[in-house]
C-alpha positions as CSV (number, residue, x, y, z in Angstrom):
1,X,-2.8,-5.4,-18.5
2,X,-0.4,-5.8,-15.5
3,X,-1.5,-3.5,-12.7
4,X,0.1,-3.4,-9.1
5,X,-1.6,-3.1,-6.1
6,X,-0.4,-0.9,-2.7
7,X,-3.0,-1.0,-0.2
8,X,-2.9,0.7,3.3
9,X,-4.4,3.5,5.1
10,X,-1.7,6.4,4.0
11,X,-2.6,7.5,7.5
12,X,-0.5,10.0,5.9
13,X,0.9,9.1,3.4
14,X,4.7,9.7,3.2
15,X,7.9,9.1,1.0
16,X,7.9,5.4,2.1
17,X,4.6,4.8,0.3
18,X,6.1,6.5,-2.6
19,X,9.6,4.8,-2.9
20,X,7.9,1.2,-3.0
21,X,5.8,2.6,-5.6
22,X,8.5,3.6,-7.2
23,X,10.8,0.5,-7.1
24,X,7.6,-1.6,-8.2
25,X,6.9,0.2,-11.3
26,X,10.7,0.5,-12.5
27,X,10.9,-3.1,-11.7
28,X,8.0,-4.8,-12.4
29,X,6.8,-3.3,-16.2
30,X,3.7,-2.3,-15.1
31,X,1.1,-0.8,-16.9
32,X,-0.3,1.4,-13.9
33,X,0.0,1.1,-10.1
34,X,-3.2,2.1,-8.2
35,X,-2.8,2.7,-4.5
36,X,-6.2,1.5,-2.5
37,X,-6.7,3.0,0.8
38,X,-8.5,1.1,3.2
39,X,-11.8,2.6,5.0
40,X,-11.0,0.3,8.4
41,X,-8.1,-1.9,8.3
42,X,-8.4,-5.3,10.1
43,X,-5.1,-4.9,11.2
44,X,-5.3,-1.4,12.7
45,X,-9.2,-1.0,13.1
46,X,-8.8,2.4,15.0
47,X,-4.8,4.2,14.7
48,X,-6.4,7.5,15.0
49,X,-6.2,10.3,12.5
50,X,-8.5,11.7,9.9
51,X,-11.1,9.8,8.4
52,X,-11.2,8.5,4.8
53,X,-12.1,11.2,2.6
54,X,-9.3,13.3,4.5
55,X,-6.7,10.8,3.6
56,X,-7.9,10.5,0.4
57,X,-7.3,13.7,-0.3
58,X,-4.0,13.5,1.1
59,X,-3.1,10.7,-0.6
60,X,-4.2,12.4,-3.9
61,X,-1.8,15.3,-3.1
62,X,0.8,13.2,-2.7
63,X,0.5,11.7,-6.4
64,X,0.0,15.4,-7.7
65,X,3.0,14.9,-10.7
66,X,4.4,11.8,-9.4
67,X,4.0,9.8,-12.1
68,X,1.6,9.0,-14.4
69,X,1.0,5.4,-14.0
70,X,-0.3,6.0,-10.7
71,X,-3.7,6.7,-9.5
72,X,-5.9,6.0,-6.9
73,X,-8.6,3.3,-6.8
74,X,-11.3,4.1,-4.3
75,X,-12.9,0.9,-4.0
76,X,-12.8,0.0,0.0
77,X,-13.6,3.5,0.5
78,X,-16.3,3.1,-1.3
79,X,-17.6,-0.3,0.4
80,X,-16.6,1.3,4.0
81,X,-16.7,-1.6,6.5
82,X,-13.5,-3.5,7.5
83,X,-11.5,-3.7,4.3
84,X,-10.3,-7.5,3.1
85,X,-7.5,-7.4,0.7
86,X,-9.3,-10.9,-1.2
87,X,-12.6,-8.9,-1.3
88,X,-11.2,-6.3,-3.6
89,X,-9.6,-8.7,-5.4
90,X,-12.6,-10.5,-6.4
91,X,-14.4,-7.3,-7.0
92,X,-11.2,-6.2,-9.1
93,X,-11.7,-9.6,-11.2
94,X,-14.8,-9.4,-11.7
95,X,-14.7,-5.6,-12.9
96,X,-11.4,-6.1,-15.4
97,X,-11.2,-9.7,-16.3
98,X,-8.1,-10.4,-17.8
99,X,-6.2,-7.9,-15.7
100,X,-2.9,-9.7,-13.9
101,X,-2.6,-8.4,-10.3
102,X,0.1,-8.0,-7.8
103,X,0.0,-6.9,-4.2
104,X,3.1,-4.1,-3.8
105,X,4.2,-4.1,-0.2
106,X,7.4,-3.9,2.4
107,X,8.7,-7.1,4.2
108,X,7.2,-6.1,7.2
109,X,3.9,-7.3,6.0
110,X,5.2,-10.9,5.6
111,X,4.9,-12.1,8.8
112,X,1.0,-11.6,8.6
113,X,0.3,-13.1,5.6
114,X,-1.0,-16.7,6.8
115,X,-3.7,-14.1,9.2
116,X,-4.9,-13.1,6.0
117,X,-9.0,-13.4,5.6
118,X,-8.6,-16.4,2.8
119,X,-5.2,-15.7,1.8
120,X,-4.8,-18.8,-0.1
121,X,-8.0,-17.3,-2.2
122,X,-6.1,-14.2,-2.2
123,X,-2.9,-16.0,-4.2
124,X,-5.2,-17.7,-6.7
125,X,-6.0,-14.2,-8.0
126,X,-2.8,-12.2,-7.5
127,X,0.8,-12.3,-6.9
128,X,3.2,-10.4,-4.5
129,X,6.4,-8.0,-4.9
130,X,7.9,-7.3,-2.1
131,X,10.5,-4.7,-0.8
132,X,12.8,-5.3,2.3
133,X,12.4,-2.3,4.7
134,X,14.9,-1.7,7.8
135,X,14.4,-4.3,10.4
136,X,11.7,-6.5,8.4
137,X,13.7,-9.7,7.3
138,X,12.7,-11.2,4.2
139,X,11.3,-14.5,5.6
140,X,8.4,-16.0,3.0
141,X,5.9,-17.1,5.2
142,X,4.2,-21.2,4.7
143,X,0.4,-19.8,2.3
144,X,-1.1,-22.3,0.0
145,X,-0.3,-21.4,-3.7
146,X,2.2,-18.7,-2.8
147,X,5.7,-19.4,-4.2
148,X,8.9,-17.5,-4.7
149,X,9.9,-16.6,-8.3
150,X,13.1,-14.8,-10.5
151,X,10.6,-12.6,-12.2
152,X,6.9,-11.8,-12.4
153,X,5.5,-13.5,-15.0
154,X,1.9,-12.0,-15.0
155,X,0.8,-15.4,-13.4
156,X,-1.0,-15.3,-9.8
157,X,0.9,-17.2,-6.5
158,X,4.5,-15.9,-7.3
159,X,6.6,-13.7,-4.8
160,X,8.9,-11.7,-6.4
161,X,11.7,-9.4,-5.0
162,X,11.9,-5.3,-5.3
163,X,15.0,-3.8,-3.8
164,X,15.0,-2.2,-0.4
165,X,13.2,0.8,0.1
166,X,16.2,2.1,2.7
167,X,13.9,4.0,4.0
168,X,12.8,3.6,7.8
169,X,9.4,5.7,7.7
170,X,6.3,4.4,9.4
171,X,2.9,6.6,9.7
172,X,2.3,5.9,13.0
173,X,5.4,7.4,14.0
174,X,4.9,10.3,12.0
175,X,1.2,10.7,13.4
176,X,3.1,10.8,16.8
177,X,5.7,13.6,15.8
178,X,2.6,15.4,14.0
179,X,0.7,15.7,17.0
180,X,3.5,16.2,19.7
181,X,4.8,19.6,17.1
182,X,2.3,20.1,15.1
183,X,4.7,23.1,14.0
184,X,7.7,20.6,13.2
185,X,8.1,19.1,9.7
186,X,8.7,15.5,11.3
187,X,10.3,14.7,7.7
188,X,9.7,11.9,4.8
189,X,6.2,13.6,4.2
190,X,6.2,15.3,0.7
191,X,6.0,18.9,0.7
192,X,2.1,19.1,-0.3
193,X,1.2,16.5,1.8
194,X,2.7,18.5,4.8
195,X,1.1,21.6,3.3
196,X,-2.2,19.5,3.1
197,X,-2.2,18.7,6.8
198,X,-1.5,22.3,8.0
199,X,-4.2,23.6,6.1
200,X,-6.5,20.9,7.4
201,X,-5.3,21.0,10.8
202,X,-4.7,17.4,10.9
203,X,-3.2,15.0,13.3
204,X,-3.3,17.3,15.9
């Protein structure tokens, strides 16, 4: 079983989140990709925004027919608390032994990698694919067992390469548009998630 991995907070979630997906499962020949959505991140421990169950529900809209590989796995919302990326990992292979792993995410994360709780853990029991996005250069960062490769082999510790999203969309900046005109489609958020958040009344 190969399964990918995209974590984040989907804080909302918006065509961005859904290109990578897409790239990593036309790419990668994977059997499912689950998206994870973290309760707190340690890298944004308070953006603002709804709480967890409200982006979950968001993020659920936004998979309404997108594909059926994809679902959601709930498991940092589930053990609240700041959420680690190698404590769900080790949760995750413990639960489906045998499973091969690999994190999904833009370039923009690279840079943090080495500030990673354990990341060297992290690479012993999963790989990465990584998409360049706009303004994020492709440089791999120096973490123990991590190591570029041509192709994802199933193994843990290789980076491989998805093309570029082209896509310059970042939540925060739609959580900024949202609540500036709350009227306003600020754009790149699927149709139901928009509908979602006006039903809601969210980031207002």
């Amino acid at each position: 079983m190969r399964v990918g991995l995209l974590g984040g907070a989907f804080n909302p979630p918006h065509e961005g989140h859904l290109k990578l997906a897409r790239l990593a499962l036309d790419h990668l020949e994977l059997d499912e990709l689950r998206f994870v959505p973290t309760f707190v991140s340690p890298h944004k421990p308070d953006p603002g925004g709804p709480g967890g169950e409200a982006r979950l529900h968001l993020l659920t809209e936004a998979l309404r027919a997108f594909d059926p590989r994809c679902r959601v796995e709930c498991l940092e919302l589930d053990r609240g608390g700041t959420s680690y990326t190698v404590d769900t990992l080790e949760t995750l292979a413990v639960r489906e032994p045998g499973t091969a792993w690999i994190l999904v995410m833009g370039s923009d994360q690279l840079p943090g990698l080495p500030r990673w709780r354990q990341p060297e853990r992290v690479f012993q029991l999963a790989s990465a694919a990584v998409a360049l996005r706009p303004g994020a250069p492709g440089t791999i960062p120096e973490v123990p067992g991590l190591r570029p490769a041509a192709s994802w082999s199933g193994h843990p510790g290789e980076l491989v390469w998805l093309p570029a999203t082209e896509l310059d969309l970042a939540s925060t900046d739609l959580r900024l548009r949202l609540a500036a005109d709350p009227a306003q489609d600020p754009g790149g958020i699927p149709p139901q998630v928009m509908a979602a958040i006006r039903t809601e009344n969210l980031y207002r």
